[in-house]
C-alpha positions as CSV (number, residue, x, y, z in Angstrom):
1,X,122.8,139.8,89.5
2,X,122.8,142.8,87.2
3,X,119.8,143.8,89.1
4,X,121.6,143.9,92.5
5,X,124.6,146.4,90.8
6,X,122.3,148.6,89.9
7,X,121.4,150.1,92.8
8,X,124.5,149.5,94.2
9,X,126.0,151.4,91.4
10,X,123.5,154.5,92.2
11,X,124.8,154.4,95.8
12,X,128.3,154.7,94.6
13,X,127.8,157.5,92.3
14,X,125.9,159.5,95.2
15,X,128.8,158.9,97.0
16,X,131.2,160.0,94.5
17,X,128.8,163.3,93.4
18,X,129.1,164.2,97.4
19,X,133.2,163.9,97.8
20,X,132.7,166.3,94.5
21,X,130.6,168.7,96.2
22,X,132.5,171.4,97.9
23,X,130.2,171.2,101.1
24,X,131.6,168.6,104.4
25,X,128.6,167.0,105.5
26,X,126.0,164.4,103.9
27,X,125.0,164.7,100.8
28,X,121.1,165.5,100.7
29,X,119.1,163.1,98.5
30,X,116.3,165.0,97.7
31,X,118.7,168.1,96.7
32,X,120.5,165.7,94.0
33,X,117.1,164.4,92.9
34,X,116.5,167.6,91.7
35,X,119.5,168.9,90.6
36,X,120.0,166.1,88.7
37,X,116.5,165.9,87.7
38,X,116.3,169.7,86.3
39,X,118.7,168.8,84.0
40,X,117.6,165.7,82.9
41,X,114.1,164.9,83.2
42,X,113.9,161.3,82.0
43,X,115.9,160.4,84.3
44,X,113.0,160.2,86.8
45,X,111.8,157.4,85.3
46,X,115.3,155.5,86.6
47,X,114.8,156.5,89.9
48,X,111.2,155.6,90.1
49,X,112.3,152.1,89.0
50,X,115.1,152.1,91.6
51,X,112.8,152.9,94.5
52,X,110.6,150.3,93.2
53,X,112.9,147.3,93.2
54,X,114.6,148.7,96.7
55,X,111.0,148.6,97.7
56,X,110.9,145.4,96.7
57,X,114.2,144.2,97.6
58,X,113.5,145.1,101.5
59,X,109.8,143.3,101.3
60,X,111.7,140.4,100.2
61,X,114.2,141.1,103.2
62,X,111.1,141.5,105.6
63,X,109.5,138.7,104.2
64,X,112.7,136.0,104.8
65,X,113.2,137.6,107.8
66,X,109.5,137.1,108.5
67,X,109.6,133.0,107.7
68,X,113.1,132.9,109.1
69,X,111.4,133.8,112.1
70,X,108.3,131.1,111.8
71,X,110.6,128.6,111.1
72,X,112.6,129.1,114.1
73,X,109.7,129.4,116.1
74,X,108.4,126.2,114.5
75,X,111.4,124.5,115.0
76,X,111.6,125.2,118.5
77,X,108.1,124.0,119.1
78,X,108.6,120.7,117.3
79,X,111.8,119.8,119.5
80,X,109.7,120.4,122.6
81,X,107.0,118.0,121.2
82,X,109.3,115.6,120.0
83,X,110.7,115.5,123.2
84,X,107.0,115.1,124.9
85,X,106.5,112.3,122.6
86,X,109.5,111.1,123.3
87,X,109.1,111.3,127.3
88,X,105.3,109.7,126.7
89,X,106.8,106.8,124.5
90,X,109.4,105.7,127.0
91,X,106.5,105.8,129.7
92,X,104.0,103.7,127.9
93,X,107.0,101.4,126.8
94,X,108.1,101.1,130.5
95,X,103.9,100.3,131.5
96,X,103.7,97.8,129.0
97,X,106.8,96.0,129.7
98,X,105.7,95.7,132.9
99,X,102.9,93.9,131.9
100,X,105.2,90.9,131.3
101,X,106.7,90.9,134.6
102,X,104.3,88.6,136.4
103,X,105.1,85.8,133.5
104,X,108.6,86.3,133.7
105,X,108.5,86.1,137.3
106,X,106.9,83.1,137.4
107,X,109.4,81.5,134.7
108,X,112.3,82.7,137.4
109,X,110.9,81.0,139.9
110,X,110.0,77.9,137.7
111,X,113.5,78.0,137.0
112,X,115.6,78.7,140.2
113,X,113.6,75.6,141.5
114,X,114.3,73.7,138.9
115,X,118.1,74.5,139.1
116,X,117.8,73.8,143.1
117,X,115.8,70.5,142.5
118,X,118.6,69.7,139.8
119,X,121.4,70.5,142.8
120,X,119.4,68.5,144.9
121,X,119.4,65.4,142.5
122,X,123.1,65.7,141.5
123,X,124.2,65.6,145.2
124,X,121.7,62.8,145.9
125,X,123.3,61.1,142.6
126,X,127.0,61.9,144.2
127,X,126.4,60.5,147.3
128,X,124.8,57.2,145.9
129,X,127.4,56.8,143.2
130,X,129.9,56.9,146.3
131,X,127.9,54.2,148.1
132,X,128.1,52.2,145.0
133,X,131.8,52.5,144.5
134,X,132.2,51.5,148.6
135,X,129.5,48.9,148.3
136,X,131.8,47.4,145.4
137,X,135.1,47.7,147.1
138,X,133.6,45.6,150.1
139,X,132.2,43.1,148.2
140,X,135.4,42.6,146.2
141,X,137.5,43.3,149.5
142,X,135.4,41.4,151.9
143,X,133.2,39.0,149.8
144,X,135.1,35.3,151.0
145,X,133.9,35.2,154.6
146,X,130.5,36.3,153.5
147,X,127.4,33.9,153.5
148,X,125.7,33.1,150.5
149,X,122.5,34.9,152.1
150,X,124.9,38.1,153.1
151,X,126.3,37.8,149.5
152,X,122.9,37.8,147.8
153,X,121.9,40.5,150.0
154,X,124.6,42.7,149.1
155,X,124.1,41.8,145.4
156,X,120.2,43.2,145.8
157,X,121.9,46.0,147.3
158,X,124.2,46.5,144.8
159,X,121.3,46.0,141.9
160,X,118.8,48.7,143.9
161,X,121.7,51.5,144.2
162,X,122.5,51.2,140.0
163,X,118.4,51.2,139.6
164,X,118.3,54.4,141.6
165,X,121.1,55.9,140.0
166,X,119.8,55.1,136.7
167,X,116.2,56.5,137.5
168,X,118.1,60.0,139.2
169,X,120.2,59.8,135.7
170,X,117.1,60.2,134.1
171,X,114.9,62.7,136.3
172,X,118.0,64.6,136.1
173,X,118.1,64.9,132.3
174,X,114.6,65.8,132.9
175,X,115.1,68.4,134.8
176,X,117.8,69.5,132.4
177,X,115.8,69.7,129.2
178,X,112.7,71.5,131.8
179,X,115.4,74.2,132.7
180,X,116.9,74.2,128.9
181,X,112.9,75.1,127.8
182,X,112.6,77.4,130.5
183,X,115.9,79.7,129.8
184,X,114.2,79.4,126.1
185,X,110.9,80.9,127.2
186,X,112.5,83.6,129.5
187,X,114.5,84.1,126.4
188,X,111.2,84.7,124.2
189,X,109.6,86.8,126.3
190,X,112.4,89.1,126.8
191,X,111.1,93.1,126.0
C-alpha cells in the first residue's frame, strides 16, 4: 500500500510544481526531470525506481488484463461444451430409454387384456350371481307345485351356478394378483 502512494504522491507533486509555474499549459516531464535533477542529483535514483515499479505496475495490469481475457474466453468455450454435452446426454438418454419401450409395450398390452378379461369375468360373475338370486326366489316362490324331479333339477341348477361363481371368484382373483404383478413390473422398469 505504501508502494501505490508513492507514485501517486509523485503525480501530485508534478501537479502541484505545474499550478506553481507561471506558464498555462502542461507541464513538460522531461523539463522537471532536469530541472529538478540539476539541482539534486540523487534524486535520479528515485525516479529510476519510480519508472521501474510503474513499469512493473502496468505489466501486472497487462498481464490480468491478459488472463482476464483467457478466462473469459475459456469460460465461454466451456458453456458451449457443457451445453454440447448436455445436448448429447439428453440424446443418448432419450436412445436408450427407448430401448425399453418394446418390454413396456408388451406389459401394456399384458395388462389392458388382463383388465378387459377381468371386465369380462366380473360381468360374467354379475350376471350369474343375478341368475342365482332369481333361481332362489323361484324356488322359494314357486317350489310347492314342483315335482320332485323339477325340484332336484333346479337344486343341480342351483349347485352348478354357486360352482361357477366360486371358480369365476377365483380366476378373478387371479387375474387380480396377474394385473397387481404387472402394474409392479411396469412400475420397475419405469426410466
Amino acid at each position: 500500500m505504501h508502494g501505490a502512494r508513492r507514485p501517486l504522491s509523485v503525480l501530485w507533486m508534478l501537479a502541484l510544481v505545474s499550478l506553481a509555474l507561471p506558464c498555462c499549459s502542461p507541464p513538460n516531464t522531461d523539463h522537471l526531470v532536469k530541472e529538478v535533477l540539476a539541482k539534486d542529483p540523487e534524486f535520479s535514483a528515485v525516479l529510476q525506481k519510480h519508472r521501474e515499479l510503474t513499469n512493473r505496475i502496468q505489466t501486472y495490469g497487462r498481464e490480468l488484463k491478459l488472463k482476464r481475457d483467457t478466462i473469459e474466453r475459456n469460460i465461454s468455450q466451456l458453456r458451449k461444451d457443457l451445453a454440447a454435452a448436455a445436448r448429447a446426454v439428453t440424446q443418448k438418454t432419450d436412445e436408450t430409454k427407448k430401448r425399453m419401450d418394446p418390454d413396456r409395450e408388451r406389459l401394456q398390452l399384458s395388462l389392458t387384456m388382463a383388465g378387459e378379461e377381468l371386465r369380462a369375468k366380473r360381468a360374467q360373475r354379475s350376471s350369474l350371481g343375478r341368475s342365482i338370486a332369481q333361481l332362489r326366489k323361484a324356488v322359494k316362490g314357486g317350489g310347492a307345485g314342483w315335482s320332485a324331479e323339477e325340484r332336484a333339477d333346479k337344486d343341480r341348477q342351483m349347485q352348478d351356478m354357486v360352482q361357477d361363481s366360486a371358480r369365476l371368484d377365483q380366476e378373478m382373483a387371479a387375474i387380480k394378483e396377474h394385473v397387481r404383478l404387472l402394474k409392479i413390473k411396469l412400475v420397475l422398469i419405469k426410466l
